[in-house]
C-alpha positions in Angstrom: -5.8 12.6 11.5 -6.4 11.8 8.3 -3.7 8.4 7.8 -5.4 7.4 11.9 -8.6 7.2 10.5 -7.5 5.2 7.4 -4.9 2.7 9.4 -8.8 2.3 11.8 -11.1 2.0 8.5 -8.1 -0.7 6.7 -8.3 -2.6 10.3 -11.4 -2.8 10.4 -12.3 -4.5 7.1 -9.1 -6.7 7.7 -10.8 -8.4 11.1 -14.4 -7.6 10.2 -13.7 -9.6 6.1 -10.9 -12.0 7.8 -12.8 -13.1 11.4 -16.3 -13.1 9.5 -14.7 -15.8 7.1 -13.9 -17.7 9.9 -17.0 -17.4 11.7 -19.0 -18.5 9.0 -17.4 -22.1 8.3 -15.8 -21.5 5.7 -12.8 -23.5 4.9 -9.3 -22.8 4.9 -8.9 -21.8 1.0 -11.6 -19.4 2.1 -10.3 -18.5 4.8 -6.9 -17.4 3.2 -8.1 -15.7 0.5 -10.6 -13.6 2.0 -7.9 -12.2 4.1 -5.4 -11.5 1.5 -8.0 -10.4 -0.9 -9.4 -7.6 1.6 -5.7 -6.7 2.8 -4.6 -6.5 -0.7 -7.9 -4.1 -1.7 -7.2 -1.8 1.6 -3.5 -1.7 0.3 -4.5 -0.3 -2.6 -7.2 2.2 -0.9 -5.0 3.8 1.4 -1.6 3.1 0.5 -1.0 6.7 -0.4 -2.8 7.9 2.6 -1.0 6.5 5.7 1.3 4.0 4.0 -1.1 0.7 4.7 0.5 -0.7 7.8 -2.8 -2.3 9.1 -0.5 -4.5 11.6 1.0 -3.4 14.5 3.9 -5.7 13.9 4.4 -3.9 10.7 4.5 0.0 12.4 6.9 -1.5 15.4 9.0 -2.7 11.8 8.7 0.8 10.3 9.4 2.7 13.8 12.3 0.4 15.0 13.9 1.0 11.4 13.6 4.6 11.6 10.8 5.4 8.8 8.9 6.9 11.2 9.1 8.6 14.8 8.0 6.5 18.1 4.5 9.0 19.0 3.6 8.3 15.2 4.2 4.3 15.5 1.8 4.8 18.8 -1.1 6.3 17.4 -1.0 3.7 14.4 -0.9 1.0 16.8 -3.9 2.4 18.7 -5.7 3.2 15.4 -5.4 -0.5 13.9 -6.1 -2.1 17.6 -9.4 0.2 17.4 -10.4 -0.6 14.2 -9.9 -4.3 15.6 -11.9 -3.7 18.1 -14.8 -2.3 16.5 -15.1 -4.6 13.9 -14.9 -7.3 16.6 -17.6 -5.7 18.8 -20.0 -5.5 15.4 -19.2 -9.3 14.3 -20.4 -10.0 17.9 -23.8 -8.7 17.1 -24.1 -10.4 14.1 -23.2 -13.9 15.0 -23.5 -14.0 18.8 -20.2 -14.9 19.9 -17.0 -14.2 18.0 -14.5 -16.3 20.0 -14.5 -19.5 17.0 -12.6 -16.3 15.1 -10.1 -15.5 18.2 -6.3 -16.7 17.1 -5.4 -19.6 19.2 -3.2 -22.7 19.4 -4.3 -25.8 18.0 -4.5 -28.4 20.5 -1.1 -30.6 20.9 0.8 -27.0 19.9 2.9 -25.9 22.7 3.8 -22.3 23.1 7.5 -22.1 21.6 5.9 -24.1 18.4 3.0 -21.2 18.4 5.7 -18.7 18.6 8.2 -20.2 16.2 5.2 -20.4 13.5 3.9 -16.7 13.9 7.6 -15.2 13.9 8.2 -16.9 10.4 4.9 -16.6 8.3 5.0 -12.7 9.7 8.8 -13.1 8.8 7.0 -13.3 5.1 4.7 -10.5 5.3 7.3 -8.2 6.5 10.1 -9.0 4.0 7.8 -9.1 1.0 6.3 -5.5 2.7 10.2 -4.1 2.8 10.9 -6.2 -1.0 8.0 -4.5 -2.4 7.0 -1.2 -0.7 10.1 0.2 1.3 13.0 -0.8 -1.6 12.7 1.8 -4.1 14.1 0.0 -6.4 11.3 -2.4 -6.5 8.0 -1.9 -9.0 5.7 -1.1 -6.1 2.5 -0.9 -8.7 1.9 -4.7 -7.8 3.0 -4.7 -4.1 -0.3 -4.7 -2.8 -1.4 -8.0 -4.9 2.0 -9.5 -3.2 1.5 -9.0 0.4 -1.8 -10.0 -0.5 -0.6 -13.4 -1.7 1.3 -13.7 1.2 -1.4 -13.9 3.7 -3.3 -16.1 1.7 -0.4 -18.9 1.4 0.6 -17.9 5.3 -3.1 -19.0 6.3 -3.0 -22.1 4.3 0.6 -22.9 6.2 -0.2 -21.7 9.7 -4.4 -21.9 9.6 -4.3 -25.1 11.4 -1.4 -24.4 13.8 -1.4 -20.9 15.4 -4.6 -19.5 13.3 -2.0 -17.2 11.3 -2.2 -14.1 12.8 0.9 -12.6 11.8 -1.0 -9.1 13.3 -1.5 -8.2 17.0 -4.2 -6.4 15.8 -6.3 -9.2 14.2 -6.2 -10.9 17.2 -6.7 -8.3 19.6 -10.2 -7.3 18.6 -11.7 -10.6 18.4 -10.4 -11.6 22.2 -11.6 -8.3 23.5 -15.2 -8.7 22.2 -15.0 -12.1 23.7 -13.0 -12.1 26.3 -10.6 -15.2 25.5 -7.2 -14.0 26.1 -5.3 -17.7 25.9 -1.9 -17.7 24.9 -2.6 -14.2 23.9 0.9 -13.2 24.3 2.2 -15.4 21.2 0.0 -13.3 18.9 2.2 -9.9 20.3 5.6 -11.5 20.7 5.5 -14.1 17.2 4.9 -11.6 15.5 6.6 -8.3 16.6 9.6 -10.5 16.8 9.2 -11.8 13.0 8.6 -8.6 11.7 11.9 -6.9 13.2 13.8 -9.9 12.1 12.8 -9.5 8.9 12.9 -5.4 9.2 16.5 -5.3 10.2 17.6 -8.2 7.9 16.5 -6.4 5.2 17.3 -2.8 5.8 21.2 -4.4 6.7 21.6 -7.0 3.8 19.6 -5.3 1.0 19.2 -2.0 1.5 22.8 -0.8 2.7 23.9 -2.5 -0.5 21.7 -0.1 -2.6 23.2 2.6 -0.4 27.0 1.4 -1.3 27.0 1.4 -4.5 
């Protein structure tokens, strides 16, 4: 149970650091680089322990490449959408009402714009994840810093358009302790869809390339 627990734990801080950022008025620079700094630390925390997914988009990735077996990519899932959950429940107490932190279009931003946006800045995560983490051949001492860095320039991209997401999970929690579930579905599709583009164009570009030679 142990790699549950830490997938939960990494969540958590991810929505509880990234939605509190939000919450408190910070501005987008803020904003970005509180959530690539706290994914970046939880990288390094429990890399070892369940691998760091903290993103259901990035477990689908892992499962739908075969790295790891459907039941397992279920009970990450559930894990990270609990940790979610939790964090969003305790950011409620703190400042009332958590829905200014709940991913949403921008106003003007139609749905296939929303989606388009979240399936290429989770596009980035997930290739710099396989780049960094899943290729071997790759120094992985600094990956965490990278997928870090990614989140931070994704937010200053997509902050104003979609509210950068890139993570089912980070979105889940915050719309379940308030209850605003608008255009909830691009937050699941966007990014499942970017992160299996990116999962399969990597594994059949770079990867069987390594495997060839």
């Amino acid at each position: 149970m142990s790699k549950y627990l830490a997938e939960a734990i990494a969540t958590f801080a991810l929505v509880f650091v990234g939605a509190a950022a939000v919450l408190a008025g910070t501005g987008t620079l803020a904003i970005a680089f509180a959530h690539g700094l706290v994914l970046a630390v939880m990288i390094y925390a429990i890399a070892h322990i369940s691998g760091a997914h903290i993103n259901p988009a990035v477990s689908i990735a892992m499962w739908a490449t075969k790295r790891m077996k459907g039941i397992e990519a279920a009970k990450y899932v559930i894990s990270q959408l609990i940790g979610a959950s939790v964090a969003a429940v305790i950011l409620t107490g703190i400042y009332g009402n958590v829905a200014p932190a709940v991913n949403n279009l921008a106003p003007g931003v139609s749905v296939g714009t929303g989606l388009l946006v979240e399936i290429i800045l989770t596009f980035f995560l997930v290739f710099v994840i396989f780049a960094t983490v899943v290729d071997k051949r790759s120094n992985s001492h600094h990956a965490a810093l990278a997928i870090g860095f990614v989140l931070i320039f994704d937010h200053i991209i997509g902050l104003s358009i979609t509210g950068s997401s890139m993570n089912p999970a980070r979105t889940f929690g915050p719309a379940l302790a308030s209850g605003m579930w608008a255009n909830h579905l691009v937050y699941w599709v966007g990014p499942i869809l970017g992160a299996l583009v990116a999962a399969y164009l990597y594994q059949t570009v770079f990867l069987k390339k390594k495997r060839k030679r």
